[in-house]
N, C-alpha and C positions, 0 to 999 in steps of 0.2 A: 523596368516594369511598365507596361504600356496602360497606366493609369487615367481617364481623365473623362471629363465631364461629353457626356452628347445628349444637347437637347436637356439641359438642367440635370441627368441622373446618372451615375458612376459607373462606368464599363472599365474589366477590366480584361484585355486582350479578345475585344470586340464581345464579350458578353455582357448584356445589363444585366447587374447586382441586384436591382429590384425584382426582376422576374425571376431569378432562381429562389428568393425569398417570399415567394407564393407555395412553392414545392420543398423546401429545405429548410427545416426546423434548428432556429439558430440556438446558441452560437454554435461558427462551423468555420473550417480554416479555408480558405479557397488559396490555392497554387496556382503557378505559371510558368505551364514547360518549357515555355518559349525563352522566357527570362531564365529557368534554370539551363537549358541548352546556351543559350549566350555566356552564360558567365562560363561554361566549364572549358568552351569555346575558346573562348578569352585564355585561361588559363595555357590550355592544349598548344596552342598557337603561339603563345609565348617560350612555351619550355620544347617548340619542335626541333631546335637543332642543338640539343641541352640533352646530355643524357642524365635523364630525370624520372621519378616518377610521382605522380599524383595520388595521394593516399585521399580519400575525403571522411571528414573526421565526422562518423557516424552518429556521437552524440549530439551534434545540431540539429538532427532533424532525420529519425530512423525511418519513417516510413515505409515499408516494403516497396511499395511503387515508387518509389522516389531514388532507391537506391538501387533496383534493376535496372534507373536511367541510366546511372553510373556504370553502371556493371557492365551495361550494352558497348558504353564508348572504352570501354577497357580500362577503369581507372583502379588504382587500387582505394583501400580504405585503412584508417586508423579505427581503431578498436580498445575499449577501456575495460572490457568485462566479456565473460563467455556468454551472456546473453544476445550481444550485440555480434558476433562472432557467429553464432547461431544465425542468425537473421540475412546478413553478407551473405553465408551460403546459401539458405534460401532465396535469397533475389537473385540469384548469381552470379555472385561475386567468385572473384579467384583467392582462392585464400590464399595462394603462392606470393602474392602482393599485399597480404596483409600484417601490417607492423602492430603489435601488441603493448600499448602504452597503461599508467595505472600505476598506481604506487601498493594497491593491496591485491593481488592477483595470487587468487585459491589456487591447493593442490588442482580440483577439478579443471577448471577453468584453462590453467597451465599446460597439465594432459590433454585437454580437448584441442587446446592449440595444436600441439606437437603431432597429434595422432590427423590435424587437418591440414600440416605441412605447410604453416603462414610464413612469412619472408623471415620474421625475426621478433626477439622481445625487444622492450624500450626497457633495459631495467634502470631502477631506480634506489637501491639498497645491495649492500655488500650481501643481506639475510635473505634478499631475492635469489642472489646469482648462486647461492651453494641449494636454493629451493629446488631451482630449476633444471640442477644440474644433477639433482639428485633421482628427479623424476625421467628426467632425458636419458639418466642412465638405467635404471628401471623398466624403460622400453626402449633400450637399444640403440636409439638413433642420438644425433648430435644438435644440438641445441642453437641457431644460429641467434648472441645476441649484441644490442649497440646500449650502450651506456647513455642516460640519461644525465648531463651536468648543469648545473645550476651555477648560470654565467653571472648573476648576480647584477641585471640588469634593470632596473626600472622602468617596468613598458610603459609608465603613464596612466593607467587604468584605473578603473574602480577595484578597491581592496581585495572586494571577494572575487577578480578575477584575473588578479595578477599571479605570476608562478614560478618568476625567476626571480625570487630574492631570495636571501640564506632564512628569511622566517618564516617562509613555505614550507609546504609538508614534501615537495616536488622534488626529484633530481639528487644529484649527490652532488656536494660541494666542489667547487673547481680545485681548490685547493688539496682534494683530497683522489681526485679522478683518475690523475696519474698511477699514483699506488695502487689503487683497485685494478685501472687496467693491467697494471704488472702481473696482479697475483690470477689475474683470468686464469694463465698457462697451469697454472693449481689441479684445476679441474678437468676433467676427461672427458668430461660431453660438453662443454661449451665451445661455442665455434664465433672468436671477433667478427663481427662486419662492420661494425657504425658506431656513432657517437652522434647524440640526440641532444637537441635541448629546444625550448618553449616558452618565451617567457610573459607567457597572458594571453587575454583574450581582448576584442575590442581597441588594436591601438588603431590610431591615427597619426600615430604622427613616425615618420621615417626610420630618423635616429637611432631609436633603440633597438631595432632590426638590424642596421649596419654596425653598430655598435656590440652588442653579444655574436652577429657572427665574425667579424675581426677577433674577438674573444677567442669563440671557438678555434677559429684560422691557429692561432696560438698554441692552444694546445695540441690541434692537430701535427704542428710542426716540430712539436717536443715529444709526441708521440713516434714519429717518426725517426726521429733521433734514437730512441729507445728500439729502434724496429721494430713499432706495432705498425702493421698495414693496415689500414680501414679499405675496405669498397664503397662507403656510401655514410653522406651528412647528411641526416635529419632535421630539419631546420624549422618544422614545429607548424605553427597557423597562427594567428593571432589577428590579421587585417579585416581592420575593421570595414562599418559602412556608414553610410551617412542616416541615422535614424532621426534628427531633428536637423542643428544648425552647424554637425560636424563636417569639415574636408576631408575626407575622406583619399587615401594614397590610392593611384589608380593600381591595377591588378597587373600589368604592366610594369607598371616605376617600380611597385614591390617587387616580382621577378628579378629585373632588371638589376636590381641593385645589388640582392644580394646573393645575386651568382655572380656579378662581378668580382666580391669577394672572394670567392673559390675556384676562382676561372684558373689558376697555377695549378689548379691540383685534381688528380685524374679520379677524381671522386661523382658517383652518381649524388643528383641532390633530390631529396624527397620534403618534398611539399605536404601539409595537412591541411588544407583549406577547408571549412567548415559554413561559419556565417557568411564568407566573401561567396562562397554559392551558393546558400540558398536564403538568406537572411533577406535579403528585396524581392523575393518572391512568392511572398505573402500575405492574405488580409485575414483577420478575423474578423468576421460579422456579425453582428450583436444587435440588440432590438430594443430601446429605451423599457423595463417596466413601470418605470413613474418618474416623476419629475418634483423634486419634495424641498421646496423652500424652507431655512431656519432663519432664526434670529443672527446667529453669526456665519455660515454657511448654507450654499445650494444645492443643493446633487442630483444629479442624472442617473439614475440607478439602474445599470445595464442585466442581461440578462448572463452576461458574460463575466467569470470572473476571475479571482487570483487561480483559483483552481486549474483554468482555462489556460491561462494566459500568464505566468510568474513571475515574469522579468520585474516588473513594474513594483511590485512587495518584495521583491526580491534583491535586486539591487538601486532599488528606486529611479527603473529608466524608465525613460521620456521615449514616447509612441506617438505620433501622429495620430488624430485622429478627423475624418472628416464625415459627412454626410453623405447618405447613398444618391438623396435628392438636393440641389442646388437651392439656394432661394438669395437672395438678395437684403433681408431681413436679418438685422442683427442685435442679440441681448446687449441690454447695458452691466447685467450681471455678470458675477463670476460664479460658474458653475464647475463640481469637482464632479469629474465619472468615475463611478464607486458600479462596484457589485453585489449580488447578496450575500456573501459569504459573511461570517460570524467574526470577523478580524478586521480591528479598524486600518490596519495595512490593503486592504481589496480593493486600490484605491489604483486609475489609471492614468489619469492628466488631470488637472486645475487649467480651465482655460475663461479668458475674459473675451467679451466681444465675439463670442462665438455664436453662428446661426441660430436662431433660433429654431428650438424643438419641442416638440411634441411628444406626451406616452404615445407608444406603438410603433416611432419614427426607427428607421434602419441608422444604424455608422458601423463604418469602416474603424479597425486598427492596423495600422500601417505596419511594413516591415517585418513578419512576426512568423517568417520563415525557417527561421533561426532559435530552437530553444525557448521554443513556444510549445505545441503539443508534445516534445520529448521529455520536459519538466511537468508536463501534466499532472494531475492528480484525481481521485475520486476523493477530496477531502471536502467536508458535508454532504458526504454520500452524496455526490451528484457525477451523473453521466458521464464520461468523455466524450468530446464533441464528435462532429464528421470530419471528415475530410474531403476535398474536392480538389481532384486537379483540371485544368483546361488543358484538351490537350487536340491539336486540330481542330479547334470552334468549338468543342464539343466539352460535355462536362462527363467526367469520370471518377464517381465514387471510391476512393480509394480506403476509407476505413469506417467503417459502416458504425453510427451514434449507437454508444450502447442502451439498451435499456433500464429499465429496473430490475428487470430480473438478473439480467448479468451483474449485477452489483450483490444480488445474494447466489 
């Protein structure tokens, strides 16, 4: 993300943040194609001599303009609900390369799939696979799906966003995976391709990527024995990015490593990358409306809030935050950036020593490309922000601030 001070004030990818904040009624997300092009880049170039495909996992960040970028460079998409399915084909996406992942996946939803001809379902329950089979048979065609198993890895994560343990809601049990895929051959419109699994969001650290796919490597090989054929391993998303003082596994090592795993075996591997592309390529922009010293606490009372922005009440992550303008001047206080919202969770950093500010002054929240406007909400009736992408120097309106009246 080509972030960084000229001349005291905050550009980001040669635009000053201050001058669009004369014309753009904060808060509002600003994007960075450029940075989203590098990273998918990265990705494409790594998996070019890999028969592979890249699904990008729509709930980080749906955007419509966001994901015709994808759609342009030929990638496919992961998908959790017919909503989001809906949208893919609006930008243009190819449903032919879309995998349908979800542990509660409607009659509706199901059908809409199949009637748009996506690559396959991710099921995740024995009560799914007789669902789906039952609908696929009902309109005549075959149902191509890959089993989701729960490797029983610990990715390291924050609780609410880990998904490969047996106390998740996620996956069917490894111990039981084998039988299910036996009893597939049951059914009349199901059609094997794959075996899937996922276990979290946000790791950093290697290990437990090589660690569940050796897992999987296993059962594949016992699948095999049994002569189930797969065409294609699933291998989920989870890598994370660097939001404060984390190292971050480059996008590369994670490739790298765990196709190494499965280099013996003549399997396509599909990728879900979600926050590793587009998680750094975002700021929200916010605008102090007061500055309100207590007896035991300070706060910065932004204009921007949980509603806006969730991560932060939601799993209580840590966001960067800096100034639009520079100064050299700094509080001896500690001040918390809080929002208006009616929840004492609307809360977004505690920082000490930080620049002094002013009501009226602009900040940045860093990283907030990821899982930031997708978790949105109008809770206290308030607006959903703008969107803005940079795209050639140029700024591009991408979801236009609703009003008040859109909210009745």
């Amino acid at each position: 993300m080509t972030l960084k001070y000229v001349n005291e004030s905050l550009t980001f990818d040669n635009i000053d943040i201050q001058e669009l904040d004369q014309t753009i009624q904060t808060p509002y997300y600003l994007y960075s194609k450029n940075t989203i092009d590098k990273n998918v880049d990265e990705y494409i170039s790594e998996l070019k001599n890999i028969n592979s495909l890249i699904c990008y996992s729509v709930k980080a960040n749906s955007n419509l303009s966001i994901l015709s970028l994808f759609a342009k460079k030929n990638l496919g998409f992961d998908i959790v609900s017919g909503g989001e399915l809906h949208r893919v084909i609006r930008a243009g996406g190819d449903s032919s390369k879309v995998v349908f992942s979800g542990v509660g996946k409607t009659d509706e939803e199901i059908e809409f799939a199949l009637k748009n001809n996506i690559y396959c379902f991710n099921v995740e329950s024995q009560g799914e696979l007789s669902r789906i089979d039952a609908i696929a048979s009902l309109l005549g065609v075959k149902a191509n799906i890959s089993l989701r198993v729960n490797p029983e890895i610990d990715a390291n994560t924050h609780p609410y966003i880990t998904t490969g343990l047996s106390e998740n809601k996620f996956g069917i049990s490894q111990n039981d995976v084998l039988s299910v895929f036996k009893m597939i051959s049951n059914f009349k419109s199901l059609n094997i391709c794959g075996i899937d699994y996922h276990i979290g969001s946000q790791i950093v650290d290697l290990d437990p990527f090589i660690d569940s796919a050796n897992k999987v490597l296993l059962l594949i090989n016992e699948l095999e024995k049994e002569q189930i054929d797969l065409l294609h391993v699933d291998l989920g998303g989870g890598l994370g990015i660097g939001y404060n003082n984390e190292l971050p596994i480059s996008r590369g090592e994670y490739v790298r490593s765990v196709s190494e795993v499965f280099k013996d075996k003549n399997l396509k591997l599909i990728f879900e990358p979600g926050r590793s592309i587009v998680g750094n390529t975002g700021l929200l922009i916010s605008q102090i409306i007061y500055i309100k010293e207590g007896d035991n606490k300070n706060f910065i009372i932004l204009d921007a809030a949980m509603n806006d922005f969730m991560r932060p009440a939601l799993y209580n992550a840590k966001h960067r935050i800096i100034p639009l303008i520079k100064t050299n001047t700094r509080s001896k206080k500690t001040y918390e950036f809080v929002g208006p919202i009616c929840e004492s969770t609307d809360k977004f950093l505690t920082k000490k020593k930080f620049q002094k500010l002013k009501e009226k002054d602009f900040i940045a929240i860093c990283d907030v490309g990821a899982y930031g406007m997708s978790l949105s909400s109008n809770y206290n009736l308030r607006p959903k922000a703008t969107e803005l992408l940079i795209k050639n120097s140029k700024i591009q309106i991408i979801y236009k601030r609703q009003s008040l009246k859109d909210l009745i």
